[in-house]
N, CA, C and O atoms as a DFTB+ gen file, in Angstrom:
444 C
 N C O
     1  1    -111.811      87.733     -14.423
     2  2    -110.843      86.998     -13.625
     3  2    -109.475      87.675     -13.664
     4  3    -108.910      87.852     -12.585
     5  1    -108.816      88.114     -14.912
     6  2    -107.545      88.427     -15.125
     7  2    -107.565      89.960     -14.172
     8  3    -106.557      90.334     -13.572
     9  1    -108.902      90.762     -14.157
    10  2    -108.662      92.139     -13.437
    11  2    -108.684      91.733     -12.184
    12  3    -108.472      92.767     -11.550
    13  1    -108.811      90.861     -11.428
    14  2    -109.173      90.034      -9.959
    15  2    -107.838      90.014      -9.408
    16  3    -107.270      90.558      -8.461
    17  1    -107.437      88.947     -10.611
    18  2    -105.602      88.432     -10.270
    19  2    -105.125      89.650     -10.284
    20  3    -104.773      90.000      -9.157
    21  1    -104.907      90.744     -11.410
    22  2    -104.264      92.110     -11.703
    23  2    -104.148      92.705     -10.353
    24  3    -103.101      93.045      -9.801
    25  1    -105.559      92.805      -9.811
    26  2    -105.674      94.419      -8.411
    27  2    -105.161      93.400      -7.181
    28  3    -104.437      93.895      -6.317
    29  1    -105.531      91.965      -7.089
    30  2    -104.594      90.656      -5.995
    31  2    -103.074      91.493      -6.258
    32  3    -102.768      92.405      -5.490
    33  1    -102.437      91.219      -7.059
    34  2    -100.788      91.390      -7.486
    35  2    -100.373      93.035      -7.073
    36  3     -99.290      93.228      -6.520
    37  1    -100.938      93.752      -7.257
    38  2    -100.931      95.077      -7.039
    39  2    -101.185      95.206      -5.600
    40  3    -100.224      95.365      -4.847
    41  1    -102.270      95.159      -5.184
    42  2    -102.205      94.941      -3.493
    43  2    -100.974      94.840      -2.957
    44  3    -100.296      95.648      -2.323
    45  1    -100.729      93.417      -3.399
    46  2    -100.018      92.433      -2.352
    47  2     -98.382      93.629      -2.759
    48  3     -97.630      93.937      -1.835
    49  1     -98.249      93.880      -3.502
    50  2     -96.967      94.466      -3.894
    51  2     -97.388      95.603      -2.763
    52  3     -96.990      95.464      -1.607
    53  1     -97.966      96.400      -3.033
    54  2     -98.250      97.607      -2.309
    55  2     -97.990      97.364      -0.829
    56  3     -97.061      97.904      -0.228
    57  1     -98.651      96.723      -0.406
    58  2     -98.509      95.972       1.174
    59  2     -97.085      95.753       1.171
    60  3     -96.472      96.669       1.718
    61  1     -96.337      94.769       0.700
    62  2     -94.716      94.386       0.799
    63  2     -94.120      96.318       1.046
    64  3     -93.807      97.028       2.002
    65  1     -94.235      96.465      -0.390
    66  2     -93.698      98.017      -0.262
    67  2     -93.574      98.723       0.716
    68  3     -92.510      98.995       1.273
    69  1     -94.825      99.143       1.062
    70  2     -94.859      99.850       2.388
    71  2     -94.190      99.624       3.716
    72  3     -93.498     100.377       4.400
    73  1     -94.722      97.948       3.958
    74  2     -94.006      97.475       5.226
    75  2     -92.613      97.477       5.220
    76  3     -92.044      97.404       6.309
    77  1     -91.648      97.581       3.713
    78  2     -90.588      97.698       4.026
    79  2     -89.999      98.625       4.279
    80  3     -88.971      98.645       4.956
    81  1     -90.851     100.083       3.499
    82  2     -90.434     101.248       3.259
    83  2     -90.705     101.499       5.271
    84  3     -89.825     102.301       5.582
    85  1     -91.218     101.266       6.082
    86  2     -91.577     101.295       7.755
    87  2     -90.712     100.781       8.387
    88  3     -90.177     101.328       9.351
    89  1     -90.317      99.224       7.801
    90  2     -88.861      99.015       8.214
    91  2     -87.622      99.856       7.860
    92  3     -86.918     100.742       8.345
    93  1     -87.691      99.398       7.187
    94  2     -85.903     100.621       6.286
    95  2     -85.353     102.407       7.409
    96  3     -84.399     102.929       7.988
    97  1     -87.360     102.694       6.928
    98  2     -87.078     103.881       7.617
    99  2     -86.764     104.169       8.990
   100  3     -86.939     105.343       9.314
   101  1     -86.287     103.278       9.992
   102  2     -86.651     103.019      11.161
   103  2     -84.487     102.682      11.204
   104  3     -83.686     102.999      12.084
   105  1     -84.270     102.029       9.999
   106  2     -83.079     101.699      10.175
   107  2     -81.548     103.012       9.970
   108  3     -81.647     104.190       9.625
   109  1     -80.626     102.456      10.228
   110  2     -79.512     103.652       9.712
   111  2     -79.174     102.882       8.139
   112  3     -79.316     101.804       7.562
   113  1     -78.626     104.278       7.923
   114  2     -78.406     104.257       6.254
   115  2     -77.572     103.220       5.797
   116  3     -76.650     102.879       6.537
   117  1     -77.732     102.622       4.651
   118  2     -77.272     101.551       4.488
   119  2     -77.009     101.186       2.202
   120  3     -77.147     102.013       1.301
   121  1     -76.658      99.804       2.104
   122  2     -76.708      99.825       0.656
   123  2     -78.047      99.160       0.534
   124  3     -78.605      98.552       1.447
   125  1     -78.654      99.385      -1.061
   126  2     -79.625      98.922      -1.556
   127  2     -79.566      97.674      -1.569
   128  3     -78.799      96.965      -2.219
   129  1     -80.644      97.278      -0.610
   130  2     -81.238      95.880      -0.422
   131  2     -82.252      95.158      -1.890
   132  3     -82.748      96.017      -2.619
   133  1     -82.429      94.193      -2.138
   134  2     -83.705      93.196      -2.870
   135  2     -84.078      92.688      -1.878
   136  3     -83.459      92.468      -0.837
   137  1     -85.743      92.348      -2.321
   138  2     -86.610      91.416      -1.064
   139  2     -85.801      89.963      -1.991
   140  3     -85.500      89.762      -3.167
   141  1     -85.667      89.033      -0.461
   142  2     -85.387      88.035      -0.044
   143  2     -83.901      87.575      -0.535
   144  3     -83.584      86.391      -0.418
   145  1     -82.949      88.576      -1.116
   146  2     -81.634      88.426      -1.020
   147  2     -80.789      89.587      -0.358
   148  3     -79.626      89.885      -0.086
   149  1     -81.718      89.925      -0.292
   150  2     -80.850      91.265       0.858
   151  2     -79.728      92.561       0.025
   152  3     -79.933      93.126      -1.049
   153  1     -78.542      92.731       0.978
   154  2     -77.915      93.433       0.315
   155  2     -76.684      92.277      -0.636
   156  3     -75.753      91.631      -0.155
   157  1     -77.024      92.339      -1.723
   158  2     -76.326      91.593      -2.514
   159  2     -74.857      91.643      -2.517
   160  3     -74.098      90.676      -2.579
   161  1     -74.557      92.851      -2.443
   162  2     -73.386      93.578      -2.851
   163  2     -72.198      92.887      -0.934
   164  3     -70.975      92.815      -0.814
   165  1     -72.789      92.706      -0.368
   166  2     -72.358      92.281       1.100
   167  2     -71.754      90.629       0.823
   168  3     -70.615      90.266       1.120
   169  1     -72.739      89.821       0.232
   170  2     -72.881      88.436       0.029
   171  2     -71.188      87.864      -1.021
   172  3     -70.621      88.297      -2.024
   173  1     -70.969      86.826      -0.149
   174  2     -69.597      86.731      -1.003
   175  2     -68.589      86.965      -1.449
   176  3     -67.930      86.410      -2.328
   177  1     -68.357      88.170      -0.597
   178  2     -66.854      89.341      -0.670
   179  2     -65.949      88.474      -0.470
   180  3     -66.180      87.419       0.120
   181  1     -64.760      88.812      -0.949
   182  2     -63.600      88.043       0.056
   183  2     -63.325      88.800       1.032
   184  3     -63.183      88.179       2.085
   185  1     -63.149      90.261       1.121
   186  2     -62.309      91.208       1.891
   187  2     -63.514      92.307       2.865
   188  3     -63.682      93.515       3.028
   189  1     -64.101      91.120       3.294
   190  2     -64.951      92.065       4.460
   191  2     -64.934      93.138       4.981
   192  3     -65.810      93.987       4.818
   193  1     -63.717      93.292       5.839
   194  2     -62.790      94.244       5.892
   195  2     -62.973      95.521       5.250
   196  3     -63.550      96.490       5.744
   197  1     -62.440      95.450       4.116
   198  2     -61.776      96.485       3.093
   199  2     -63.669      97.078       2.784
   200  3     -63.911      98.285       2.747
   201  1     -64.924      95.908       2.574
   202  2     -66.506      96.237       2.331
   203  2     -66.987      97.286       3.777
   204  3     -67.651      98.322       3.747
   205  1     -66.433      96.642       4.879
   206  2     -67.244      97.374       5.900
   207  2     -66.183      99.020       5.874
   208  3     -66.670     100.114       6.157
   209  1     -64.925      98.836       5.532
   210  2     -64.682     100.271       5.835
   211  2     -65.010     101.238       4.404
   212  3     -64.873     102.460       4.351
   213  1     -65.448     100.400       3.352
   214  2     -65.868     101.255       2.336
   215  2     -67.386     101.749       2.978
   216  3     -67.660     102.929       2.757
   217  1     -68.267     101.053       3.655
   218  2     -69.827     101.412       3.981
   219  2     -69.710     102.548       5.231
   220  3     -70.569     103.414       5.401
   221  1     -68.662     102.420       5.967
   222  2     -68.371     102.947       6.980
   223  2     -67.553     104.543       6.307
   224  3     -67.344     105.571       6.950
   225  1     -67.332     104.362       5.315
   226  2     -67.075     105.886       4.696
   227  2     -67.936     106.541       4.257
   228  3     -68.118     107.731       4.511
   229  1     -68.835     105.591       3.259
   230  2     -70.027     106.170       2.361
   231  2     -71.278     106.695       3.834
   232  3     -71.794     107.791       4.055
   233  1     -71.403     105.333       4.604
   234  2     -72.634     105.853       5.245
   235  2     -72.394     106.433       6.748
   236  3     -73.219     107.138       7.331
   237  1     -71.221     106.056       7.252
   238  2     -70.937     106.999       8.266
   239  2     -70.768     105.936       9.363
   240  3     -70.732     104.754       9.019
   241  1     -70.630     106.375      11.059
   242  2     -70.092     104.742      11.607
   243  2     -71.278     104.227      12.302
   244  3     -71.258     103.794      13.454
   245  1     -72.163     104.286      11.656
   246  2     -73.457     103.205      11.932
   247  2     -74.086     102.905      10.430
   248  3     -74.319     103.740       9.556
   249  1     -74.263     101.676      10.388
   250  2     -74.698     101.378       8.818
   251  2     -75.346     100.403       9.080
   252  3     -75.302      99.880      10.194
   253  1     -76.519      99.701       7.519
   254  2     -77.069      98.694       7.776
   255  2     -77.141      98.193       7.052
   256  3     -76.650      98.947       6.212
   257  1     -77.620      96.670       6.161
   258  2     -77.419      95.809       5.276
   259  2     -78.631      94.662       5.939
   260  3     -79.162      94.510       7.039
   261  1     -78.701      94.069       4.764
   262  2     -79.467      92.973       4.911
   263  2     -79.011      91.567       4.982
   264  3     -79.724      91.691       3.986
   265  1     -78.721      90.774       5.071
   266  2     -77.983      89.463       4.872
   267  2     -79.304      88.188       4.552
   268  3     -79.809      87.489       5.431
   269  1     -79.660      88.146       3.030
   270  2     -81.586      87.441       3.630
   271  2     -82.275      88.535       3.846
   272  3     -82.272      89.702       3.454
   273  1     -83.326      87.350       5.123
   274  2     -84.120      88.153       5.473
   275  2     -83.677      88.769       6.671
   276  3     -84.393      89.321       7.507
   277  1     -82.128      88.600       6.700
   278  2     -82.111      89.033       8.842
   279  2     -81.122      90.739       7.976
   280  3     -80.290      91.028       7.116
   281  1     -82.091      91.400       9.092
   282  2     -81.088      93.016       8.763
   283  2     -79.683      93.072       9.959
   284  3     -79.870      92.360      10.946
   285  1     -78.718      93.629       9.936
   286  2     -77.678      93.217      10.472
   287  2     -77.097      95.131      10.507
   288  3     -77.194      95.971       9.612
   289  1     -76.632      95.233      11.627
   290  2     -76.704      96.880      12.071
   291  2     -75.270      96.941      12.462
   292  3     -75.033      96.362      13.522
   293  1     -74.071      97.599      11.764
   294  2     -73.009      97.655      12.138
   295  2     -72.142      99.025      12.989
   296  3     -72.101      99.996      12.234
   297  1     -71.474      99.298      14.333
   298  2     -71.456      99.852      14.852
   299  2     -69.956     100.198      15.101
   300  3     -69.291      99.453      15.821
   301  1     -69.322     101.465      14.444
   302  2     -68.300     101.755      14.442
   303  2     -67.614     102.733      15.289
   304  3     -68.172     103.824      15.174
   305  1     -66.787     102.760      15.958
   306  2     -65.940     103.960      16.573
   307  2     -66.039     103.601      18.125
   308  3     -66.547     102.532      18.464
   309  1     -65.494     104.604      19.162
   310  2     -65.529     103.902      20.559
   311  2     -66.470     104.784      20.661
   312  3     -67.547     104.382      20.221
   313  1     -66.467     105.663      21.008
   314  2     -67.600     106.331      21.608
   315  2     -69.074     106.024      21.373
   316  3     -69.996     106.278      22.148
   317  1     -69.172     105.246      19.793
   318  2     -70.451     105.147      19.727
   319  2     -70.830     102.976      20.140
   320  3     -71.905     102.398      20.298
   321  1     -69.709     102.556      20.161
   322  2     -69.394     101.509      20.891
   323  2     -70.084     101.295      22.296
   324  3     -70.780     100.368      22.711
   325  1     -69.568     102.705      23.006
   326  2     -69.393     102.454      24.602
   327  2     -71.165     102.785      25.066
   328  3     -71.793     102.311      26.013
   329  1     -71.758     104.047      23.696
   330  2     -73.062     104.239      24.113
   331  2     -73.822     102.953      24.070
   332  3     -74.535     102.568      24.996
   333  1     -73.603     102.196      22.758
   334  2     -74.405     101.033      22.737
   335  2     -74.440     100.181      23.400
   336  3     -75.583      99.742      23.526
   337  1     -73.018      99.197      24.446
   338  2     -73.254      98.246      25.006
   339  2     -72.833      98.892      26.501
   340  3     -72.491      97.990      27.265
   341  1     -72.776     100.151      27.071
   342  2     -72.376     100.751      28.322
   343  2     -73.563     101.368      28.632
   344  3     -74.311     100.908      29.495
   345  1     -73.851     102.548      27.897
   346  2     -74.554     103.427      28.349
   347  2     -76.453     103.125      28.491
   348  3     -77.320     103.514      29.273
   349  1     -76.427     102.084      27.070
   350  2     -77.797     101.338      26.834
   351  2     -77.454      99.520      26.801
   352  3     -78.204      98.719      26.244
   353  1     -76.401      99.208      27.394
   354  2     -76.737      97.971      27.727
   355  2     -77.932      96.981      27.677
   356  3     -78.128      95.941      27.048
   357  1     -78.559      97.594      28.453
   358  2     -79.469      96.300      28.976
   359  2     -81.076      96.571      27.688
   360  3     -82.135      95.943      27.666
   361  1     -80.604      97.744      26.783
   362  2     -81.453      97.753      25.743
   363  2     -81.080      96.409      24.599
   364  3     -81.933      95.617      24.199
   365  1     -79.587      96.383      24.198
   366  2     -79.307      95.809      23.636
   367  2     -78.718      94.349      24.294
   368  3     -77.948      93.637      23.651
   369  1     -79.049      94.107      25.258
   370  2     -78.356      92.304      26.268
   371  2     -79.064      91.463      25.714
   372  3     -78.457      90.403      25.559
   373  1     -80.576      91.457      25.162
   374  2     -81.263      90.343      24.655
   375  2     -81.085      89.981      23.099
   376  3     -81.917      89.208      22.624
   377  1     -80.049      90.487      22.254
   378  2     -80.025      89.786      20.887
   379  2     -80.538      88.855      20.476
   380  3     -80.571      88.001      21.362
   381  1     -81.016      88.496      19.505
   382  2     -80.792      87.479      19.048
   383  2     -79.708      86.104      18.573
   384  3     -78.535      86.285      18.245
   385  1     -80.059      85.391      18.598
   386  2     -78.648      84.406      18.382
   387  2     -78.796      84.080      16.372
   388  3     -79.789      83.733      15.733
   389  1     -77.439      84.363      15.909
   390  2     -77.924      84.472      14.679
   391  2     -76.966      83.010      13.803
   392  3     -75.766      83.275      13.734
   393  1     -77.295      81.781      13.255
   394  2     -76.875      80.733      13.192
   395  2     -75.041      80.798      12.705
   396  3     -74.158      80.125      13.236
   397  1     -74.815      82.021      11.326
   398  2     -73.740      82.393      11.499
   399  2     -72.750      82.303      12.118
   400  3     -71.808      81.556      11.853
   401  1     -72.873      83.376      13.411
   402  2     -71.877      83.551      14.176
   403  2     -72.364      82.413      14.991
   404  3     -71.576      82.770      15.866
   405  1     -72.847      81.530      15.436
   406  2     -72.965      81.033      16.557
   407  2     -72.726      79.454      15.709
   408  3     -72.551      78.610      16.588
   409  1     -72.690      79.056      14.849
   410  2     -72.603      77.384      14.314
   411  2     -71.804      77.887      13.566
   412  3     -70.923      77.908      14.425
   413  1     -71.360      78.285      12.779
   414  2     -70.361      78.434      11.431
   415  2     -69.222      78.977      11.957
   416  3     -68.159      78.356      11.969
   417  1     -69.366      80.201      12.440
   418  2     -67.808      80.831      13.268
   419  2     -67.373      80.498      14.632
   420  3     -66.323      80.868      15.158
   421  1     -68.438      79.641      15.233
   422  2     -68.573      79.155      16.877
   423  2     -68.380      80.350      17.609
   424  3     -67.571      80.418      18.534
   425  1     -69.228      81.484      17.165
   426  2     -69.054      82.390      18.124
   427  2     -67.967      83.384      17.892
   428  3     -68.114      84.565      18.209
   429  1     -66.769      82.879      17.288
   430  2     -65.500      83.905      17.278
   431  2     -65.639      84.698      16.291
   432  3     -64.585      85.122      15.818
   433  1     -66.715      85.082      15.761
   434  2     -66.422      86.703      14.518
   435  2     -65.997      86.277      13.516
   436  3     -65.898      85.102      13.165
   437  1     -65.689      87.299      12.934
   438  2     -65.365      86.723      11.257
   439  2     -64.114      87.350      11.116
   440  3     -63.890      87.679       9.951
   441  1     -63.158      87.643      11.984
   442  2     -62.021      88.816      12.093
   443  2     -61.346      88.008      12.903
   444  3     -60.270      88.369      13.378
């Protein structure tokens, strides 16, 4: 029984692993995430601000983080601004609505 449960636990880890290591890799560079708290280091700052332009130095002006389970993709500078909602618009028009910004900040940002 105990080698049953053992190679169950191992699996199931293996499976998580992978699927994240498929996600991640798919994403821009970012800080070290945990499953189901995300990027910790994001959670509870006072000075948002002062966090996104430290990530925006380390990882360059596209970065990513976890918040939870929702990944959250931050997009810095104009030029790379104007590609994302000008040039590929209608790639990015269907977002998601994320409870955050839309019940807690009513929409107006955190800035």
């Amino acid at each position: 029984m105990g080698t049953i449960l053992s190679f169950g636990i191992v699996f199931l880890l293996s499976a998580y692993l992978l699927r994240r290591h498929r996600i991640n890799s798919r994403l821009p560079p970012g800080p070290f995430t945990l499953p189901v708290l995300g990027s910790v280091a994001v959670m509870g700052r006072p000075d948002m601000v002062k966090l996104y332009a430290d990530f925006r130095h380390q990882y360059g002006d596209v970065f990513s983080f976890q918040l939870g389970s929702k990944v959250v993709v931050v997009i810095n500078g104009y030029e790379n601004l104007r590609k994302v909602f000008v040039q590929q618009g209608n790639v990015f028009a269907d977002r998601p609505q994320v409870f955050t910004f839309t019940h807690v900040l009513q929409g107006k940002g955190e800035f």
